[in-house]
N, C-alpha and C positions, 0 to 999 in steps of 0.2 A: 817970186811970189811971197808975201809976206802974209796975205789974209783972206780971208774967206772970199771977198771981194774981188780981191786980184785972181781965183781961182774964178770967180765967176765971169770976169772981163777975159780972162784968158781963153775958157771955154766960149764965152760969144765970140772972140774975133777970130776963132780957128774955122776953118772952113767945114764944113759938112753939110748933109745931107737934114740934119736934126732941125727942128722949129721947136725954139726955147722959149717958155714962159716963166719969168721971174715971180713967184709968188710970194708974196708980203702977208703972211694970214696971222695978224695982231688975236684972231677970235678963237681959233684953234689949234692950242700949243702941240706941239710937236710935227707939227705939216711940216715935209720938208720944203726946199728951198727953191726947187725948180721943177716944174713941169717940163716933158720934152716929147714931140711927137715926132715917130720913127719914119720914113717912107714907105712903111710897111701899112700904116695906119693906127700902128698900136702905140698909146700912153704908156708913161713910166716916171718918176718921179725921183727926183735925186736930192740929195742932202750932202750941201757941201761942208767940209771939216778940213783946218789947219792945222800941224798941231807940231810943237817941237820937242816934246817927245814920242816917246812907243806908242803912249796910251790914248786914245783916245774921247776927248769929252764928249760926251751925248746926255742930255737931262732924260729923267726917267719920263716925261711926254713920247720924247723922242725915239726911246728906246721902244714905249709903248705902243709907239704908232708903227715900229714895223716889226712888234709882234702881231698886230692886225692885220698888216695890212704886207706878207713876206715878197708877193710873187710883183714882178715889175717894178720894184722898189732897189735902190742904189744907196751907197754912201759913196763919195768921191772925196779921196784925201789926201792932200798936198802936203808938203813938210819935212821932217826930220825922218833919217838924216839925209836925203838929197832932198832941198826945197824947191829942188826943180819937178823930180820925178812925182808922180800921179798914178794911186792907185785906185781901183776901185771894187767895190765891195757888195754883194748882193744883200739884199735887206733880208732875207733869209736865213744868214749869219749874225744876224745882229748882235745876238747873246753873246760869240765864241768872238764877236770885235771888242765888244766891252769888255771880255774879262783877257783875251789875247795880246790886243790893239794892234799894230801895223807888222807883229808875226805872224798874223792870220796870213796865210795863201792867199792874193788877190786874185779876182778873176782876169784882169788886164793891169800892165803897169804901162805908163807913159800916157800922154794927151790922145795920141795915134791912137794909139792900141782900145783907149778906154773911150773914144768916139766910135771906132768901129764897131766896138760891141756896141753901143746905142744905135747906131746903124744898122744893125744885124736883128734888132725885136721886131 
């Protein structure tokens, strides 16, 4: 995986349970990236990040939108140092990501791990 992109073709062609909406919102900065309904019935929203270091980039929209908005909100984050491995992050933590970045404790690492939990809402 090289880019945000490839994170998101990755997550379309893995099999699951999830029904993913790619959101494009030019009018309201900081939405994240995907919408994803669970089998459960419940929405969640995800923001995907690449990044080849620790830290990772988030504009202050972005930051903003999930101090509003904490609960069923995700970061998923691909990169350094395995650009394979995939972690993911509740929107809850937002603050302790931007000032930690990918030292934070993730709640799932791998593709598996971090679709199951999307499976699990």
């Amino acid at each position: 995986m090289k880019l945000e992109k490839d994170l998101w073709r990755e997550l379309k062609k893995y099999k699951s349970k999830i029904k993913w909406t790619r959101l494009e919102n030019r009018a309201l900065f900081g939405t994240p990236d995907l919408l994803g309904y669970a089998p459960s019935g419940n929405f969640f929203l995800v923001e995907l990040k690449y990044t080849l270091v620790h830290k990772i980039r988030l504009s202050p929209h972005q930051i903003a939108f999930f101090v509003r908005h904490p609960k069923n909100s995700f970061v998923l984050v691909a990169g350094s140092p395995d650009p394979k491995l995939v972690r993911l992050y509740p929107g809850s933590r937002i603050l302790e990501l931007v000032t930690s970045g990918i030292k934070l404790e993730p709640l799932a690492c791998g593709l598996a791990d971090c679709v199951g939990w999307f499976e699990s809402l």
